[in-house]
C-alpha positions in Angstrom: 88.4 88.5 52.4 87.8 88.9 56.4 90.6 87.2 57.0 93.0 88.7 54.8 92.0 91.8 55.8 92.1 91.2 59.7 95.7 89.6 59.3 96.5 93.3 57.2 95.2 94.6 60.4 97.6 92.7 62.5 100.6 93.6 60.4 100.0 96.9 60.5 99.9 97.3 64.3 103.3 95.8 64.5 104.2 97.7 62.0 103.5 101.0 63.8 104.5 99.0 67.2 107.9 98.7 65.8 108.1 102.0 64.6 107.5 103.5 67.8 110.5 101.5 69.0 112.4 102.8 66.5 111.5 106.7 67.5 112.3 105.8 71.2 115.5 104.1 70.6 116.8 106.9 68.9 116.4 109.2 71.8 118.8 106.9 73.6 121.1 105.3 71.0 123.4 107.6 68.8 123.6 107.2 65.4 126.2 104.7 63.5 126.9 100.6 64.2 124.8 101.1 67.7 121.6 102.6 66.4 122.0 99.8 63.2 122.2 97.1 65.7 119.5 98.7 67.4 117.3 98.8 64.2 118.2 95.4 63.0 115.5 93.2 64.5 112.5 95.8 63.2 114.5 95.6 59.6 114.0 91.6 60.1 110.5 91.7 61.1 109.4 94.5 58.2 111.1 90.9 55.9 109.0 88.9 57.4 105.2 90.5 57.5 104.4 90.7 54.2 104.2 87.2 54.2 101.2 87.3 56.5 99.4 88.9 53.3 98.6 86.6 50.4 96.7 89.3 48.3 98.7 91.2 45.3 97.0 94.7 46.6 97.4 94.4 50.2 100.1 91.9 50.1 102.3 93.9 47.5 102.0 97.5 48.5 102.8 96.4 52.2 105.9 94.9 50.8 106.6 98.0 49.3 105.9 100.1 52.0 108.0 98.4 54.8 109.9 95.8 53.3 111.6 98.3 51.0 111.0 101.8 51.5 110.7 101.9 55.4 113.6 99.5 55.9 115.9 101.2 53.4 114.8 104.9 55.7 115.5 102.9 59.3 118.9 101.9 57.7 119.6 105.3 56.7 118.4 106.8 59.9 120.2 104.8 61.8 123.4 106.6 60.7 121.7 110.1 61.4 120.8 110.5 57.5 117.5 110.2 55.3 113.9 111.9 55.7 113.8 110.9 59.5 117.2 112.2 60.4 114.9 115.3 61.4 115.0 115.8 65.6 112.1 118.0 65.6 109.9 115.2 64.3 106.9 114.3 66.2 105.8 110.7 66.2 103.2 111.3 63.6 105.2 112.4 61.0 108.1 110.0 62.0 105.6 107.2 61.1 104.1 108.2 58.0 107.3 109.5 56.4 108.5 106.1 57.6 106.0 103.5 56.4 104.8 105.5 53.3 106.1 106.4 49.9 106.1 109.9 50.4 108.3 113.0 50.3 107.9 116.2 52.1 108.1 119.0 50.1 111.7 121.2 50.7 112.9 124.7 49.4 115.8 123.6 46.8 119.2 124.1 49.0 120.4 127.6 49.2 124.0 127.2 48.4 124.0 125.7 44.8 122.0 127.0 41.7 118.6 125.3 40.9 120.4 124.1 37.9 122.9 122.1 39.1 122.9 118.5 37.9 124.3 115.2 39.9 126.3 115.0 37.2 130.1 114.9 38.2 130.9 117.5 35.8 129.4 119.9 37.9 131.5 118.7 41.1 135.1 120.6 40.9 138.0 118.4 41.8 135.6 116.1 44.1 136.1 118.4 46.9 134.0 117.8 50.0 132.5 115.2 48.5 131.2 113.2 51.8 129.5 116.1 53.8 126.0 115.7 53.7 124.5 118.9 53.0 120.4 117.8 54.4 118.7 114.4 54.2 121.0 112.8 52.7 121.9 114.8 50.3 125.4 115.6 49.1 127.0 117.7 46.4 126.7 115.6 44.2 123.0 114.0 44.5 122.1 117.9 44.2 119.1 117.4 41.1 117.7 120.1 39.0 113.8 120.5 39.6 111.6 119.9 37.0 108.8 122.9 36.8 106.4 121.5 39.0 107.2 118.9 41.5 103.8 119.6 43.7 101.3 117.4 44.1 99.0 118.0 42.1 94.7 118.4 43.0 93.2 115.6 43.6 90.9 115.4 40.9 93.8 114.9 38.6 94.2 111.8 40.6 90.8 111.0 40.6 90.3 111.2 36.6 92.9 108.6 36.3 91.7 106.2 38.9 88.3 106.3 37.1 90.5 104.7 34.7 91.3 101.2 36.5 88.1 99.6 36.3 88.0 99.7 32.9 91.2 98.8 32.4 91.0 95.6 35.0 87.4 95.1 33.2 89.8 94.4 29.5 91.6 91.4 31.7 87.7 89.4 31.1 88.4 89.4 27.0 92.2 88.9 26.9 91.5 86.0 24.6 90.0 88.4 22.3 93.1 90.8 22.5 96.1 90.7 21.0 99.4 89.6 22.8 100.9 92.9 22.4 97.9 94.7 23.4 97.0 92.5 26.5 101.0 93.7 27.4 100.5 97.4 26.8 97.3 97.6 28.3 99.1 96.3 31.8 101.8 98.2 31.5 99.1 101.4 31.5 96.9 99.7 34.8 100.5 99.2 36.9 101.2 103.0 35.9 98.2 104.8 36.5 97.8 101.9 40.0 101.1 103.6 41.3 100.4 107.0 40.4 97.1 107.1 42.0 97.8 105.1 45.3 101.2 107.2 46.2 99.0 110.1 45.4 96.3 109.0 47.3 98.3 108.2 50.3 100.1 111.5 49.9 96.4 113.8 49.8 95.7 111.4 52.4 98.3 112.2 54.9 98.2 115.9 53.9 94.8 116.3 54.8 95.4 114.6 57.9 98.4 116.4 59.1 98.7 119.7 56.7 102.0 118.4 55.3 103.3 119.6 51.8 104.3 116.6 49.7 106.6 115.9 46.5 104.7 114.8 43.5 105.3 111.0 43.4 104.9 111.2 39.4 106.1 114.0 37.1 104.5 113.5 33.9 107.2 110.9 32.6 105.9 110.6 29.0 107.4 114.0 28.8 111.1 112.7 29.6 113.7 113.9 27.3 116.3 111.6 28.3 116.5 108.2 30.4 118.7 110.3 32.9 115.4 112.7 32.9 112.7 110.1 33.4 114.4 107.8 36.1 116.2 110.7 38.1 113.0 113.0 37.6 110.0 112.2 36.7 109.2 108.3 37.6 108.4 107.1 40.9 110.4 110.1 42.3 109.9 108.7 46.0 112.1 105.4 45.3 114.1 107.2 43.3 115.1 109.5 46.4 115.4 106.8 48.5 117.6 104.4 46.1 119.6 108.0 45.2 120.3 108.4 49.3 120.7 104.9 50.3 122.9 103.1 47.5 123.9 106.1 44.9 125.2 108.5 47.1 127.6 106.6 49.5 129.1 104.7 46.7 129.9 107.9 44.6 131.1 109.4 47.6 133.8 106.3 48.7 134.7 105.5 45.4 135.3 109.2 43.8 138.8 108.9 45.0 139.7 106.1 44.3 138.4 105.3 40.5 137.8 109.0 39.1 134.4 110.9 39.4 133.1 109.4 35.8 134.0 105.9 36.7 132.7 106.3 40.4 129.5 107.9 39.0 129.0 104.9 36.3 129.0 102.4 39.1 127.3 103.9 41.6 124.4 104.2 38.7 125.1 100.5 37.5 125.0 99.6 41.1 121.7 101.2 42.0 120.1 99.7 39.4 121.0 96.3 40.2 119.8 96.8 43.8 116.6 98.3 42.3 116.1 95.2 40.2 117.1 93.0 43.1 114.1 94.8 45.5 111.8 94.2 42.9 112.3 90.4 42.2 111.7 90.5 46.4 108.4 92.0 45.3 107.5 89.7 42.8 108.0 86.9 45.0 105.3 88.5 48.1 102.8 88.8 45.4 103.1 85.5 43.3 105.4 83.1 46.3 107.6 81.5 43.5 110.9 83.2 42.1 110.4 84.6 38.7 112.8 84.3 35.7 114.5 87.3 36.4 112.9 89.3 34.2 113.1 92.6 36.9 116.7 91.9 36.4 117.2 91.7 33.1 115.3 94.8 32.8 117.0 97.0 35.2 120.1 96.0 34.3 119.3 97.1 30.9 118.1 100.2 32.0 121.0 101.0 33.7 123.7 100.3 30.9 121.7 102.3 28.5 121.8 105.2 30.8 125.5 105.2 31.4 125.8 105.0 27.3 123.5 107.8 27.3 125.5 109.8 29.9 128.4 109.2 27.4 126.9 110.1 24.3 125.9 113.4 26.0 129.1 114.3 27.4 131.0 113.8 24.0 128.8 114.9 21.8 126.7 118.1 21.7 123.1 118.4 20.3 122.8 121.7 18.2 118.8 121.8 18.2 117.3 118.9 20.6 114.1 117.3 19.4 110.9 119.0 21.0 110.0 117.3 24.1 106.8 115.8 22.7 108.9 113.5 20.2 111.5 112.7 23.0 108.9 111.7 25.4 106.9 109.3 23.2 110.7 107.6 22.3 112.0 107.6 26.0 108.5 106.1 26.9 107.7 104.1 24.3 110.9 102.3 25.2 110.2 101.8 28.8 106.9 100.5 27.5 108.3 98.0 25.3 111.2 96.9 27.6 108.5 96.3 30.3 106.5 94.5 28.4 109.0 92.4 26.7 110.5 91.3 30.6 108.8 92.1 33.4 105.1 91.2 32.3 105.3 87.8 31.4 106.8 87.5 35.3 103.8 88.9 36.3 101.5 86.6 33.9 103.3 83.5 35.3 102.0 83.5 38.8 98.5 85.1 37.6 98.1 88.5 38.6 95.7 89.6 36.1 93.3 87.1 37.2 94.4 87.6 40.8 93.8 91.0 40.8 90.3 91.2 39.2 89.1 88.8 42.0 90.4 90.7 44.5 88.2 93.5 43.1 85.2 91.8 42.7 85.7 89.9 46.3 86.4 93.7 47.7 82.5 94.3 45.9 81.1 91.6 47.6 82.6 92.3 51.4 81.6 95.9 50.6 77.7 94.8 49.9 78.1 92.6 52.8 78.2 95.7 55.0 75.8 97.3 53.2 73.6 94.8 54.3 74.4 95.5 57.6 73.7 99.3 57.6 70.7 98.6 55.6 71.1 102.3 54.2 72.3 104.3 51.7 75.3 102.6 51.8 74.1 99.1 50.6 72.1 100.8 47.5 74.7 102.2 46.3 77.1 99.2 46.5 74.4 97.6 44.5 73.9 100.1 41.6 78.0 100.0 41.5 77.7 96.0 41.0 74.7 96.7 38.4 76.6 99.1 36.9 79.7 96.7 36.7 77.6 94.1 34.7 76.3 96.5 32.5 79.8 97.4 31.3 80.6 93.7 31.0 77.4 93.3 28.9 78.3 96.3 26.6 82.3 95.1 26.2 80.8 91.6 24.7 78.7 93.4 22.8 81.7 95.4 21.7 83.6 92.5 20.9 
């Protein structure tokens, strides 16, 4: 555990090493195939780090941190767009809005409706597709907000989180759980894991600097449509990113040439597959053997049935929708399903259950260790935590 956590240590000061390169270089370099070239050995190196890391928790949220998220905003910065196309941005902010999965919090543009959709229906004639209106944004990637996109306290946070040791505790008596079950029940730990570390991270950094940030989750068991729970509602940080990075360009260069609908149903199709494609990368930093393109298969999925649902809505029109309530347990129950039926087992292959739960227990143990070492308060209450660990154990068998 020292080690892995003093190599985490060591990847993180390059990390933020490299990102101060990138803030200085910009002062120098303009934006476009300069600035890229510029960018390109950091882009390399944020590949390579995570490989330093062999735990799933340190290993894979670095991965996901850099490898993805930050290199996808260095690529867009380096052509002056994304969340760090900002001048006025200090090197603070520059770093955690580049090497975090956060979103600062914006006023909804001025010069179209809060309504407005990306759907090209909205766009008329394609006109003045390409100009970027702010971060990225163009006409058409202009989303309707949900209600409340704030992030929320943080002991809404907290009374989830107090749900993943119980849920990491199940992983002990999978032989006395159902296949099915065992599935669901990781499908509800990666959930509430993401929710509660992008929100952490977020309440982090906003305590720290004062920032407002975008809710990373939205309540997506209340999605009325696929179009609702990817665009809105689920991991809305990656979402932005993919939306800025992939969607956007390719819906702006191919509007004129194939047709808006045709332009938009590949640039969706299109974003999916690099979505799927990212995440197979992750797979492989957290297990180090290529899965059986189960990401794939699921993504790909995904994003055919939204372009059939996109269809469906635009020829036919719904008299009295369903109430929410009934949509969201269908919409979700779905993604729950699909999840479990391909992307699970990839996970069960290279054992990230069992992985994971030692990781936690061998977190415990370094803990105590420096309890020991203060010989305080500290160390006493690391060791009624570890009683109170086996007493849940003890009461599960029981149980079961």
């Amino acid at each position: 555990m020292e080690g892995e956590i003093s190599n985490f240590i060591m990847v993180w000061a390059s990390i933020y090493a490299s990102i101060c390169y990138c803030y200085g270089i910009a002062k120098s370099v303009p934006e476009g195939v300069a600035r890229l070239f510029a960018y390109l050995p950091v882009v390399i190196l944020f590949i390579i780090l995570p490989f330093n890391l062999y735990s799933i928790h340190l290993g894979g949220t670095t991965a996901l941190f850099i490898t993805w998220l930050a290199n996808f905003k260095i690529l867009l910065f380096a052509f002056g767009m994304g969340p760090l196309s900002d001048p006025s941005l200090p090197l603070s902010h520059f770093f955690v809005l580049a090497c975090f999965p956060i979103e600062v919090q914006a006023n909804p543009i001025p010069k179209y409706p809060q309504g407005v959709d990306e759907s090209p229906k909205f766009v008329p004639n394609g006109k003045d597709l390409g100009k970027p209106l702010a971060n990225g944004h163009t006409k058409l990637s202009v989303i309707r907000k949900t209600s409340n996109t704030r992030l929320k306290p943080p002991s809404y946070y907290v009374k989830k989180a107090l749900l993943l040791p119980f849920l990491v505790s199940l992983t002990l008596y999978k032989d006395h759980l159902s296949t099915k079950a065992f599935m669901v029940l990781h499908c509800m730990y990666i959930f509430l894991g993401l929710e509660c570390m992008f929100a952490g991270v977020a309440t982090l950094v906003h305590v720290l600097l004062g920032l407002e940030f975008e809710a990373p989750f939205d309540d997506p068991y209340l999605s009325n449509s696929l179009q609702d729970f990817w665009g809105r509602r689920w991991n809305r940080i990656v979402s932005s990113i993919l939306r800025s990075a992939v969607y956007n360009p390719i819906l702006r260069n191919f509007s004129r040439t194939l047709g808006i609908k045709r332009a938009f149903n590949l640039a969706i199709l299109v974003t999916f597959f690099v979505s799927a494609l990212m995440h197979e990368l992750m797979f492989y930093y957290m297990g180090r053997t290529w899965s059986k393109w189960g990401c794939t298969r699921f993504f790909v999925i995904q994003g055919l049935c939204y372009v059939v649902e996109d269809g469906l809505r635009r020829k036919f029109t719904v008299a009295r929708p369903l109430p929410r309530l009934m949509t969201g347990v269908i919409i979700f129950g779905f993604e729950i399903i699909l999840f479990s039926w391909l992307v699970i087992p990839e996970l069960l292959g290279f054992n990230a259950d069992v992985r994971a739960l030692e990781e936690y227990m061998a977190l415990v143990k370094f803990m105590m260790s420096l309890g020991q070492a203060w010989k305080g308060r500290g160390y006493y209450l690391l060791v009624n935590v570890e009683a109170s660990w086996t007493k849940l154990n003890k009461v599960m068998r029981s149980m079961l």
